[in-house]
N, C-alpha and C positions, 0 to 999 in steps of 0.2 A: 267790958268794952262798951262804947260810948258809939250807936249808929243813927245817923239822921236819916232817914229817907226823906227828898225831896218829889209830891208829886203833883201835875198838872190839875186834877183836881179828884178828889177822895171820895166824894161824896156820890158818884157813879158805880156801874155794874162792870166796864171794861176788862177786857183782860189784863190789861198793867194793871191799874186799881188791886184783880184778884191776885193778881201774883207779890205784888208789892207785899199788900194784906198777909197774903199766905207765910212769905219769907219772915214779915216781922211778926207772927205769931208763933210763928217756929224758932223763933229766935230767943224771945223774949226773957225766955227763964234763966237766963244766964247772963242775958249783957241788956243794956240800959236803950231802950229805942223809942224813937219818935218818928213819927211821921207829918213832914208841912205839907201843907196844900196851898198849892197858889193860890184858890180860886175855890170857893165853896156853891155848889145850889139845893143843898137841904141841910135840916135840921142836925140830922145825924146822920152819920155813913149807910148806908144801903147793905155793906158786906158786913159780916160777923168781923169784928175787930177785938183782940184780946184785953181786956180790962189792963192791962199792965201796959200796955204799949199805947202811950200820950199821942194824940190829933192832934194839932195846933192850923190853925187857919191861916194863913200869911196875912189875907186880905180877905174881905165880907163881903167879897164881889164874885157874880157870875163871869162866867168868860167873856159874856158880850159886855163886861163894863157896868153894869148895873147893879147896885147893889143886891144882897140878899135879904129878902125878908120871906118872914112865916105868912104876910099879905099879903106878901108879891113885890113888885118890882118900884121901886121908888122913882120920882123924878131923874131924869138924866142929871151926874154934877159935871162942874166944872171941869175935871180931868180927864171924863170920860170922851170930852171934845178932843182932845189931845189925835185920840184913838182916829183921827181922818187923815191925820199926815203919816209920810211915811218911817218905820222904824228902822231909824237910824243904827239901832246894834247889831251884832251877830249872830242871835238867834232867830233876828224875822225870815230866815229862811225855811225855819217849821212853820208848817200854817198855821201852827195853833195859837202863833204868836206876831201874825203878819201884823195886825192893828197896834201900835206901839200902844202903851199904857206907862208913860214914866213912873207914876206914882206905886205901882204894881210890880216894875225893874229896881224902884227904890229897896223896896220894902222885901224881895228878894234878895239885892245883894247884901244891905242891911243882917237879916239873917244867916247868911255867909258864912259876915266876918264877926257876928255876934258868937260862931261856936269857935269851944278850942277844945284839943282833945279828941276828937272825932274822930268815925267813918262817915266822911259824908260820900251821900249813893243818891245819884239824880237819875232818871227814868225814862227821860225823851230827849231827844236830837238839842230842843231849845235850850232844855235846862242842863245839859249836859255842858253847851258852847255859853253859857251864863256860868255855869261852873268852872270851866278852863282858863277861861278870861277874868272872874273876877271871883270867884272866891281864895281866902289867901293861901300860900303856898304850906302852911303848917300844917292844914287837913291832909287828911289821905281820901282821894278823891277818884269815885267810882262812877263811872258812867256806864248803863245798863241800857244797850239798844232792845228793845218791845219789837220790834219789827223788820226790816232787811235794809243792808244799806239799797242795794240796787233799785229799791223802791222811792228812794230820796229822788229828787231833783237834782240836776248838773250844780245848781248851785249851792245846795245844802249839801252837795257829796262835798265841794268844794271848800269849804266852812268845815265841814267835819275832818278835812285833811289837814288843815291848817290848826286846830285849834285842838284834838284828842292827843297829841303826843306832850300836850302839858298838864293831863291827867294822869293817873298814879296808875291807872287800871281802865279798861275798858271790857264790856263783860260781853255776849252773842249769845245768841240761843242752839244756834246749829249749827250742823259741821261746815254748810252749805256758805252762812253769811261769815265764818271764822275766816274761811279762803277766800272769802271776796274783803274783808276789812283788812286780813293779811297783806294782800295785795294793794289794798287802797294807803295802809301805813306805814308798811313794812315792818320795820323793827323797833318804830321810834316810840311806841308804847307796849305795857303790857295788854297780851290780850286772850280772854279766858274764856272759854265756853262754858257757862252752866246753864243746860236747861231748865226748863219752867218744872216747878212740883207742883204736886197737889195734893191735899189733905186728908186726912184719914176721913174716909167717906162715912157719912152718920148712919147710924141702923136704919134701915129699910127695911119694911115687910115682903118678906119673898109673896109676889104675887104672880099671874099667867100675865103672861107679854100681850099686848094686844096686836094689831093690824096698823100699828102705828110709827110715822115713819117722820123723828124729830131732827128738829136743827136749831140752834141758836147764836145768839149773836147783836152785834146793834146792825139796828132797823139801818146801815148806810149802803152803799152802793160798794165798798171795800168786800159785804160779806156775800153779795151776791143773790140774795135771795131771789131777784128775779129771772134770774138764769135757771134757779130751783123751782121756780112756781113752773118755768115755763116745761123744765125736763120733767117734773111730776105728770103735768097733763097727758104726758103722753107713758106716765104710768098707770094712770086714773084708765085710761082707754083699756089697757090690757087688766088692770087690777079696779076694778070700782071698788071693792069692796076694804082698801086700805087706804088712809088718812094720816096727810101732811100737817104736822104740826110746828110754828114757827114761835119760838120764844124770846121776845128782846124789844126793846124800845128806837125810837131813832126818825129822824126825823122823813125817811122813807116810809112811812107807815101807811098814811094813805095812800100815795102811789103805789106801792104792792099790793092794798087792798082796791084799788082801780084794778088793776091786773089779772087776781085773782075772779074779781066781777068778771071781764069781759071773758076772762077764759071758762066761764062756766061752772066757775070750782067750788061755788058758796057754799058751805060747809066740809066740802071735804078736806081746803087748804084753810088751817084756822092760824089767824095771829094771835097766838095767846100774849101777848104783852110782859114781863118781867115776872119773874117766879121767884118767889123766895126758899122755894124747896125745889130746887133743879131734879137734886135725886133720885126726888119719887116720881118727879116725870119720867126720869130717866127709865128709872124702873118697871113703869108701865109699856115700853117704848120699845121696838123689838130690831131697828137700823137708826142709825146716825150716822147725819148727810152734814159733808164740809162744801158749801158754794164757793167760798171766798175768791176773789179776783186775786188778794196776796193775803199776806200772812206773817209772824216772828215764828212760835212756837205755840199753837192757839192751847188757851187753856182748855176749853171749853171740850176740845179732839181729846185730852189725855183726861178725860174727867169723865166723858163719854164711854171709851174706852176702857175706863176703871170699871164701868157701872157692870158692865160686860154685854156693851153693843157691839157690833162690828160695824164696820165706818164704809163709807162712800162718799170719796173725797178727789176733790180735782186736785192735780200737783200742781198748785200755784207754789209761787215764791213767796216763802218758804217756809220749813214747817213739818208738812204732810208727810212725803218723803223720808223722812228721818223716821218716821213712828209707824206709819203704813206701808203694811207690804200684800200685795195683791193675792189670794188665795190663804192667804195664811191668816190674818186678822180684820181684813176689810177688800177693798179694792179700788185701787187708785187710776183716778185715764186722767189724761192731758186739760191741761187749765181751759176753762170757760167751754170743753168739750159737753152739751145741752145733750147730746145725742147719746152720749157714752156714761153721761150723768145718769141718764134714763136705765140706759141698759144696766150700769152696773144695781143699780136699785131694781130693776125685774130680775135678775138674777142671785140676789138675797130674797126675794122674795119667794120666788119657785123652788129655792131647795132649802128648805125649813135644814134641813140634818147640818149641810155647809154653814147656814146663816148660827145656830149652836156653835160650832163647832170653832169658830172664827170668832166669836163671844169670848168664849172663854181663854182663846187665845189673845185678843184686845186685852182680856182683864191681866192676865200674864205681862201683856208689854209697857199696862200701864203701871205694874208694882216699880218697875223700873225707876221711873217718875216721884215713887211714894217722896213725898216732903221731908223725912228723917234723911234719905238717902243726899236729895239736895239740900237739906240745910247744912250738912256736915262740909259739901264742898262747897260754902259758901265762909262758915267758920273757917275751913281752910287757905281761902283767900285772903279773908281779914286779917287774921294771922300774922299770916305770910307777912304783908303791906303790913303790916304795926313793928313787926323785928327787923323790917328796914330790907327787905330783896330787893334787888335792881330792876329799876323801869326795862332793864334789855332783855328780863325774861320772858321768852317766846313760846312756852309747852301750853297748849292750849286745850289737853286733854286731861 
């Protein structure tokens, strides 16, 4: 079988990025996969990507319009002007794509309708409604929500209601956003829930846990981090002698480490910036905290969880909920709760035997997840859509 993934850009740490990755790694040995990226800003991809499974660049452009280079950024051209007026198509209701870019819409739908034979599987709200609309009807065409509808804009839910029922398939991470696209589409597409996997976790050295209390993520305001810096301080108070540690890039950077300044925290709350070995942080690393304001299905929570953390996590939408359950493998309080954030982290903290014991049952919740388990219900679906089942099947489980 013949799978394109389509994604927004490849060359980042994101959690679609890692799941895309993840799926077509697990894939690979059996059926023929490629990966586009609209949009390139390095050299080569950041995540491990399997030698058998082709990258292809759509365009040599950053998101902002600018070319890419290994020296940096080239004069503004000609089309990048374009980029001031407003986008006239149906996906400028993603912000990823509010700045139109004709020559960038070309060279997308171009690729389309250059494949035949296909799965094609696009990854975000834009290129899902660039999919419905204009790739041709002979693909088998899968749009994969990263995130929750509810979290869309009135007018991107809107866009999404109009334009998914001329997809082949639409896929959801949880049971939580199943029942909300259920009801946003009813019956007039398919629609599957498959969780996010994650990959067989690389050898790590069993070592002693330290007093260390991780989170990661990009550096944006989606993941919350300052809601964390600000519930730590008031861990710091009762615990000085354990250490916040934050992993990820993003354009929050400095502002969190403003934050962290005025709170006092200089060295206790560290930004460690992008890891190429998550693992062994993990490893070292004895809670993991979810800030996030929202959420799909974070990878980074079932990845955490595999390592055998036990989690402290707000129930934003959505995500958490599904994988967290309170006393048993982590502790879950109410979204953007600063106070309850705190507490649930001093009370892993104060019972060493609980914080074990909630370890191992994470690592438990997270086999669930193992990437073998989901790649099979993902062959299952392709399948399915290749022998020809009707768009009006509705089992979502």
């Amino acid at each position: 079988m013949r799978i394109r993934y389509v994604i927004n850009n490849a060359y980042g740490t994101g959690g679609t990025i890692r799941t895309v990755f993840n799926q077509a790694n697990a894939l690979c040995g059996d059926h023929d996969i490629e990966i586009a990226s609209v949009y390139r800003t390095a050299k080569a991809p950041a995540l491990p990507l399997d030698p058998r499974v082709r990258l292809v660049s759509l365009t040599d452009l950053r998101d902002n319009g600018l070319p890419w280079t290994e020296a940096g950024a080239a004069p503004p051209r000609f089309w990048r002007k374009t980029r001031r007026l407003p986008n006239p198509l149906p996906h400028r209701r993603d912000h990823r794509y509010r700045r139109w870019d004709p020559q960038v819409d070309l060279r997308l739908i171009r690729y389309f309708r250059a494949q035949h034979d296909v799965v094609l599987v696009t990854t975000r709200p834009g290129l899902n409604l660039m999919s419905a609309w204009f790739a041709p009807r002979r693909l088998i065409r899968v749009g994969q929500d990263h995130m929750n509808f509810a979290g869309y804009g009135p007018r991107l839910q809107a866009a999404i209601r109009r334009a998914y029922p001329r997809l082949d398939a639409v896929t959801v991470l949880t049971r939580a956003d199943y029942a909300a696209y259920r009801e946003a589409l009813g019956d007039s597409v398919r629609l599957v829930r498959i969780p996010n996997g994650t990959p067989a976790r690389p050898d790590v050295p069993e070592i002693a846990r330290g007093p260390i209390v991780a989170a990661a993520g990009r550096l944006t305001r989606q993941k919350g981090f300052d809601l964390l810096i600000e519930a730590f301080a008031r861990v710091h108070e009762r615990h000085p002698d354990w250490h916040l540690h934050i992993f990820g890039a993003g354009r929050w950077r400095q502002r969190l480490a403003d934050q962290i300044e005025r709170a006092g925290l200089r060295g206790v709350v560290r930004l460690r910036g992008l890891s190429r070995n998550l693992d062994a942080e993990l490893a070292q690393a004895s809670i993991f905290v979810l800030s996030s304001r929202k959420e799909g299905l974070p990878m980074v929570l079932l990845e955490a969880m595999g390592a055998g953390l036990p989690v402290v996590s707000f129930d934003c939408p959505t995500g958490p909920a599904e994988v967290v359950e309170t006393g048993v493998n982590g502790v879950l309080v109410p979204a953007e709760d600063v106070a309850g954030l705190a507490g649930g982290v001093v009370r892993l903290i104060e019972n060493s035997d609980e914080r074990a014991e909630m370890g191992r049952a994470a690592r438990a919740t997270a086999a669930g997840y193992a990437m073998p388990v989901i790649a099979a219900q993902w062959e299952n679906l392709f399948h399915d859509l290749k022998a020809g089942a009707g768009v009006a099947h509705t089992s979502g489980e």
